[in-house]
PyMOL CGO cylinders between C-alpha atoms (Angstrom):
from pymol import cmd
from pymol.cgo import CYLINDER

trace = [
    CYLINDER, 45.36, -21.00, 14.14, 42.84, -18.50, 12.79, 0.3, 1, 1, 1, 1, 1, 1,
    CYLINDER, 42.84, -18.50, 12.79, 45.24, -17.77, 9.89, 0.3, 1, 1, 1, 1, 1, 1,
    CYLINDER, 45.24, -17.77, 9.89, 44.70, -21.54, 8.86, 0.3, 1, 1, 1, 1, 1, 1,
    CYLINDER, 44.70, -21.54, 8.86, 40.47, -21.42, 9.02, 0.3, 1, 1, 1, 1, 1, 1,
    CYLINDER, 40.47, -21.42, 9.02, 40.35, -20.98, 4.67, 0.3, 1, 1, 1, 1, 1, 1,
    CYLINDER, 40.35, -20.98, 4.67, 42.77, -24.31, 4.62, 0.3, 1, 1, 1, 1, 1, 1,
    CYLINDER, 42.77, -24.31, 4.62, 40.70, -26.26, 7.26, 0.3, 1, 1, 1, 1, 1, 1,
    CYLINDER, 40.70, -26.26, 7.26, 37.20, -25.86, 5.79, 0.3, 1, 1, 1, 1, 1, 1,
    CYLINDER, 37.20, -25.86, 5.79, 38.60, -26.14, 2.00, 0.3, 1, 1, 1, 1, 1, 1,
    CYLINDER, 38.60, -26.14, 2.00, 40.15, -29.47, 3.57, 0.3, 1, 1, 1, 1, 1, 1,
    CYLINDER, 40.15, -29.47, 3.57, 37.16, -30.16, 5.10, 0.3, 1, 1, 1, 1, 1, 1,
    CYLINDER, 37.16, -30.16, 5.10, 35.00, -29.72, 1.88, 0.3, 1, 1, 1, 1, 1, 1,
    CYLINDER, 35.00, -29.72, 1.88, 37.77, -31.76, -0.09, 0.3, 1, 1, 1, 1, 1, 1,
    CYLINDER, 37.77, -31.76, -0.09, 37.34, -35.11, 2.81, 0.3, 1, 1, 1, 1, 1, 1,
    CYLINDER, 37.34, -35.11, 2.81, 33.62, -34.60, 2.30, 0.3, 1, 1, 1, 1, 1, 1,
    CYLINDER, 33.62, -34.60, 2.30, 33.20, -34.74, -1.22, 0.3, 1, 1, 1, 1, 1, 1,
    CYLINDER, 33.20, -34.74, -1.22, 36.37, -37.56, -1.32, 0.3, 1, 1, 1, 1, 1, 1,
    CYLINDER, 36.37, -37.56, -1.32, 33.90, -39.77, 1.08, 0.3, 1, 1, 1, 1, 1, 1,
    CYLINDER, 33.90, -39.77, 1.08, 30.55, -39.28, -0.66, 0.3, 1, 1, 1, 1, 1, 1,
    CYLINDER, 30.55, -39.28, -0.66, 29.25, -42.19, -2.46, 0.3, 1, 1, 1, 1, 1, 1,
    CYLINDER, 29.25, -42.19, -2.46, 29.28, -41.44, -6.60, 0.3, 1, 1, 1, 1, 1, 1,
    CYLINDER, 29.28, -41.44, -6.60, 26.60, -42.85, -8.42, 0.3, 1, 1, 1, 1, 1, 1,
    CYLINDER, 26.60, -42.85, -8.42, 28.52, -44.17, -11.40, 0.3, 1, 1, 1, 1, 1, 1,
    CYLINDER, 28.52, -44.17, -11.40, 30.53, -46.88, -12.35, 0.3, 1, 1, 1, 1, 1, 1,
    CYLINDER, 30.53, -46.88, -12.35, 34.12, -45.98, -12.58, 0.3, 1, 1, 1, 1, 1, 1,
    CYLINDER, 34.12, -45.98, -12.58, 35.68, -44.32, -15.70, 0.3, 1, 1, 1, 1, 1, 1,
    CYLINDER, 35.68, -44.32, -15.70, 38.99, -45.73, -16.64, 0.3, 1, 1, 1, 1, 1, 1,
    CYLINDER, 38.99, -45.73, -16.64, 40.01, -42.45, -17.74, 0.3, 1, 1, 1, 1, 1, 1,
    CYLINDER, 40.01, -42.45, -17.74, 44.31, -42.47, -19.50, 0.3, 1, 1, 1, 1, 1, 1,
    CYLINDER, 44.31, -42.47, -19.50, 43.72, -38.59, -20.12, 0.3, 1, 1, 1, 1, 1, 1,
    CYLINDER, 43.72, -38.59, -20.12, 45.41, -36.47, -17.33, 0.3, 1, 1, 1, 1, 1, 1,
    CYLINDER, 45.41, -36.47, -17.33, 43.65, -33.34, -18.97, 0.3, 1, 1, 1, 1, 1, 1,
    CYLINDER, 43.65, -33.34, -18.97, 40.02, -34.98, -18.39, 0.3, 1, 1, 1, 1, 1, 1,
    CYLINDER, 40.02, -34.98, -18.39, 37.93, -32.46, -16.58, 0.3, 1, 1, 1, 1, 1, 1,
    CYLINDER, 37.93, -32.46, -16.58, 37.55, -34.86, -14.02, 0.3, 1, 1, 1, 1, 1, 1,
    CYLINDER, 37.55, -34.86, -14.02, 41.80, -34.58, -13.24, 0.3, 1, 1, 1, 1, 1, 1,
    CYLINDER, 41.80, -34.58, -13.24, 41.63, -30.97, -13.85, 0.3, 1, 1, 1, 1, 1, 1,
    CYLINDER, 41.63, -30.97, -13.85, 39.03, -30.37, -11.17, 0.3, 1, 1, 1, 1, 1, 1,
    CYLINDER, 39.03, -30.37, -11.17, 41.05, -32.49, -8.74, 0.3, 1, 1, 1, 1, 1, 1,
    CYLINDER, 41.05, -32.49, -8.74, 44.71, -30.23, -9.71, 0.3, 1, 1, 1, 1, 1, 1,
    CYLINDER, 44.71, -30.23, -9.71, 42.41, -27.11, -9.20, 0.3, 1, 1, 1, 1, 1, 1,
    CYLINDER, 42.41, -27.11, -9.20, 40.69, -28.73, -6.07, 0.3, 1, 1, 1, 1, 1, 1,
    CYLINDER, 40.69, -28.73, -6.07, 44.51, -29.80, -4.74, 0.3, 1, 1, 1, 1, 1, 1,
    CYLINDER, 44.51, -29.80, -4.74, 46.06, -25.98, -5.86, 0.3, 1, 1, 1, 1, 1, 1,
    CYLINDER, 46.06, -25.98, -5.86, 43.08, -23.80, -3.94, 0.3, 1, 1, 1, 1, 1, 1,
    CYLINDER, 43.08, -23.80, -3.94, 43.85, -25.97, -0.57, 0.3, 1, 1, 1, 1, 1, 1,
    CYLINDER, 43.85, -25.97, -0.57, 47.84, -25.30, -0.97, 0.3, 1, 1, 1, 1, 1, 1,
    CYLINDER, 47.84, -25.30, -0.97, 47.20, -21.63, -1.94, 0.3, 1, 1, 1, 1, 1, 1,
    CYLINDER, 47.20, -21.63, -1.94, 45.31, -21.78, 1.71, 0.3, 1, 1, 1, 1, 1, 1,
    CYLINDER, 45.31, -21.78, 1.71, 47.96, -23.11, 3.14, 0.3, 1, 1, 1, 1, 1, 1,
    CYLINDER, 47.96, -23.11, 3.14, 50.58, -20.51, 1.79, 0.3, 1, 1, 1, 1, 1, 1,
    CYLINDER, 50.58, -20.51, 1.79, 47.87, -17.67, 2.86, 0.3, 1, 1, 1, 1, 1, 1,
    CYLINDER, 47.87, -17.67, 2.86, 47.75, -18.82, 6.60, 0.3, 1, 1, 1, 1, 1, 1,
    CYLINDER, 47.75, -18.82, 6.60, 51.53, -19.52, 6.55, 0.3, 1, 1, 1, 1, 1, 1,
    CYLINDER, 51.53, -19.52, 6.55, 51.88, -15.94, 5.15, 0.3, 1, 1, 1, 1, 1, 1,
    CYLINDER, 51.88, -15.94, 5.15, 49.20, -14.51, 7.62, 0.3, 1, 1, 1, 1, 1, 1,
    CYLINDER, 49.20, -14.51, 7.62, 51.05, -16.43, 10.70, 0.3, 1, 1, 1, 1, 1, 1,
    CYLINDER, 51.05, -16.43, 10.70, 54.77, -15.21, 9.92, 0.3, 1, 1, 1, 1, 1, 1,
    CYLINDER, 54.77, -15.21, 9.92, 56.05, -18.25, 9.38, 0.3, 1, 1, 1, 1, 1, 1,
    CYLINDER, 56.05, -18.25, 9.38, 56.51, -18.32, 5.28, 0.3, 1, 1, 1, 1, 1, 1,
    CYLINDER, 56.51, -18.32, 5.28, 59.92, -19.28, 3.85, 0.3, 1, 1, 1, 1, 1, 1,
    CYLINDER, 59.92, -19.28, 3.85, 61.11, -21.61, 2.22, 0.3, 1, 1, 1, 1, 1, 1,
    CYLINDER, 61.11, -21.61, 2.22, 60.79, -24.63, 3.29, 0.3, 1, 1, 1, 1, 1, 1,
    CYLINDER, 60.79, -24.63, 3.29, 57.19, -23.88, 4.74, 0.3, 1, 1, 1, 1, 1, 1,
    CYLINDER, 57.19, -23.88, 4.74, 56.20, -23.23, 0.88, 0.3, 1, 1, 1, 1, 1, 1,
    CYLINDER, 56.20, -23.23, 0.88, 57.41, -26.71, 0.20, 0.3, 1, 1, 1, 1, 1, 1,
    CYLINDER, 57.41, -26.71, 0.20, 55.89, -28.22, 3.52, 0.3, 1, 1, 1, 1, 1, 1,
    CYLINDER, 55.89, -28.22, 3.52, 52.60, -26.65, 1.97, 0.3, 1, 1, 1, 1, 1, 1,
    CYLINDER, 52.60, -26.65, 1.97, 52.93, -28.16, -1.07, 0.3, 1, 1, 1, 1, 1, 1,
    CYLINDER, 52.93, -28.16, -1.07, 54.08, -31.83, 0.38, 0.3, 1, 1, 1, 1, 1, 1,
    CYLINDER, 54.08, -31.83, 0.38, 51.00, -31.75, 2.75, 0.3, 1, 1, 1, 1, 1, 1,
    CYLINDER, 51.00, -31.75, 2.75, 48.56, -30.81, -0.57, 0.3, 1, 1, 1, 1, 1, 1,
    CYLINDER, 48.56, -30.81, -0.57, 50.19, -33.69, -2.02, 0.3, 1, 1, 1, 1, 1, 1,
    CYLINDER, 50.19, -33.69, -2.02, 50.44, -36.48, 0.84, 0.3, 1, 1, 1, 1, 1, 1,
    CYLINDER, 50.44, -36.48, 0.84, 46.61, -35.25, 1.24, 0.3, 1, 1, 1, 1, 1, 1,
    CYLINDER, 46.61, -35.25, 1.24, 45.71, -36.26, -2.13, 0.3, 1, 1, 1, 1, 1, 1,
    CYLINDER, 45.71, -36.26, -2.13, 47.24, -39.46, -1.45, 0.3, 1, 1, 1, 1, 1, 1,
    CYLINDER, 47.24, -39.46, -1.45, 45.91, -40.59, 1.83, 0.3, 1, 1, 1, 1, 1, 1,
    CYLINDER, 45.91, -40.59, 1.83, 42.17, -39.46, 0.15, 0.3, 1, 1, 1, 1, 1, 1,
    CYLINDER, 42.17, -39.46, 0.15, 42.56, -41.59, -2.59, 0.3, 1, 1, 1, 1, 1, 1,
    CYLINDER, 42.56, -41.59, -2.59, 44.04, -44.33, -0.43, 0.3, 1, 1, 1, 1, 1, 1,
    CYLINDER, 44.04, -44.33, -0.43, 41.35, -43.83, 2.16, 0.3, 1, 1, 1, 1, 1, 1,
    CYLINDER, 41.35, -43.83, 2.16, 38.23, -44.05, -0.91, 0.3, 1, 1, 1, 1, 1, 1,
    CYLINDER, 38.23, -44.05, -0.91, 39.78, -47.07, -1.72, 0.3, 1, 1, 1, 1, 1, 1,
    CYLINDER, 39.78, -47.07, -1.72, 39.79, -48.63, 1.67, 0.3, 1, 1, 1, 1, 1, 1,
    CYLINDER, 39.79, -48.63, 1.67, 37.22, -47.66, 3.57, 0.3, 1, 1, 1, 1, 1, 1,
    CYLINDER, 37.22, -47.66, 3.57, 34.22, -46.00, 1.45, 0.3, 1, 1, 1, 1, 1, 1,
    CYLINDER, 34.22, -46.00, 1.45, 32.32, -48.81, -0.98, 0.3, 1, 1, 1, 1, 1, 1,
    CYLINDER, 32.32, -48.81, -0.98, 31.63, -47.22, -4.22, 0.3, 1, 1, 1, 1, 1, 1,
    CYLINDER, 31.63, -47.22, -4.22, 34.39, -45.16, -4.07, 0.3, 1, 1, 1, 1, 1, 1,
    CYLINDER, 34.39, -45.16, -4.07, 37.76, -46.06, -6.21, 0.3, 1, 1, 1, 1, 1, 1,
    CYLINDER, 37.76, -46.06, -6.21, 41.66, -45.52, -6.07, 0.3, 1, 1, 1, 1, 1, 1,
    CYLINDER, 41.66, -45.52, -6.07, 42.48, -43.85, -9.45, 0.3, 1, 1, 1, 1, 1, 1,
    CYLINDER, 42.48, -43.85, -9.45, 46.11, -43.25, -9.73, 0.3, 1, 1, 1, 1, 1, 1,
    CYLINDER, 46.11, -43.25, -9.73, 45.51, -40.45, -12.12, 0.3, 1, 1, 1, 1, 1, 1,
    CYLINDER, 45.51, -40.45, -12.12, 43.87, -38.99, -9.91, 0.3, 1, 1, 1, 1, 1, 1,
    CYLINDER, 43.87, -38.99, -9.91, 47.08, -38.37, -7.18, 0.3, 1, 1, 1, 1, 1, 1,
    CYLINDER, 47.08, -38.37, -7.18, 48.92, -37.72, -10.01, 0.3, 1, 1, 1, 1, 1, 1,
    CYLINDER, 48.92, -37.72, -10.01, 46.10, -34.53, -10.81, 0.3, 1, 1, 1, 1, 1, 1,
    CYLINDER, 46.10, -34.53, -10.81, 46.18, -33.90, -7.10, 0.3, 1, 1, 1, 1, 1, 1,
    CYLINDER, 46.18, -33.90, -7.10, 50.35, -33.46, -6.55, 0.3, 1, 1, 1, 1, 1, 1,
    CYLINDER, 50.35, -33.46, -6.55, 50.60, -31.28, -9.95, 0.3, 1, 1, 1, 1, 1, 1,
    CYLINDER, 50.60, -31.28, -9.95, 47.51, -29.06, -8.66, 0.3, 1, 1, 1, 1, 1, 1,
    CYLINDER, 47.51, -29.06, -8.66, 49.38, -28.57, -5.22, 0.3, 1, 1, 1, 1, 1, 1,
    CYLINDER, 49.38, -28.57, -5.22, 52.99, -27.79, -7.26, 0.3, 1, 1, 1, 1, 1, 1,
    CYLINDER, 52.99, -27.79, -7.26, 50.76, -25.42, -9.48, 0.3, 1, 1, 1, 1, 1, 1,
    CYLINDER, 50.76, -25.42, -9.48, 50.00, -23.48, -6.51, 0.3, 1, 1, 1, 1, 1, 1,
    CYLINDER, 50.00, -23.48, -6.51, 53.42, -22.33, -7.06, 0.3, 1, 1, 1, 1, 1, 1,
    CYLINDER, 53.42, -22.33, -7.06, 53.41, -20.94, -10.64, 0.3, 1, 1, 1, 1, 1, 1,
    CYLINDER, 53.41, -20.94, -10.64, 49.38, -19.23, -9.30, 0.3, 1, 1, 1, 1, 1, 1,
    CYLINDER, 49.38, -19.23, -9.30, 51.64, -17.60, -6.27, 0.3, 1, 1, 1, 1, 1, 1,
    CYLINDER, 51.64, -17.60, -6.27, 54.46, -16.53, -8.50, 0.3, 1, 1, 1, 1, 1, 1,
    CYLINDER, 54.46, -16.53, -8.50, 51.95, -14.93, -11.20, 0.3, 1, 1, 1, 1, 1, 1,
    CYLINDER, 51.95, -14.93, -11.20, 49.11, -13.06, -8.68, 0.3, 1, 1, 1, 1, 1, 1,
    CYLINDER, 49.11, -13.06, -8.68, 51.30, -12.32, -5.67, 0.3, 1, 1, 1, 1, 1, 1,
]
cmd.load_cgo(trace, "trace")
């Protein structure tokens, strides 16, 4: 479990700031390289790149771990948008933004293959 603390509080930071109310009105926003979707791909690529580091820490990287990584970054991303949407007023879905949030956690990928 210790391996995993980096990926728990960056996840914990990520629910946080997902659940705060903004103070603006939404942007309707067609640009995926907005700053707004790049912070979310970089947000989404730091929690898988926790991930891989605690699977690498505990042992258990391979394969298919570095894709379970990268499918929870990505269902993550998801079920924050989804839960903004539902359950937070003044919060909105913004498709873009899972879209940001899945290619951040598959960057994680090319950021591993370049630094390890």
């Amino acid at each position: 479990m210790k391996p995993f603390i980096p990926a728990l509080i960056w996840g914990t930071i990520i629910t946080w700031v997902s659940v705060m109310p903004k103070q603006s009105f939404p942007k309707i926003e067609l640009d995926l390289m907005s700053p707004d979707k790049l912070a979310h791909a970089l947000v989404y690529m730091i929690l898988v790149v926790a991930l891989y580091w605690g699977l690498s820490k505990s042992g258990n990287l391979n394969r298919k771990t570095i894709i379970l990584s990268i499918c929870i970054g990505s269902f993550y991303g998801i079920l924050m948008e989804v839960a903004q949407y539902l359950f937070f007023p003044g919060r909105y879905f913004e498709f873009l933004d899972i879209i940001a949030n899945i290619i951040g956690s598959i960057a994680s990928l090319l950021f591993l293959y370049f630094f390890k």
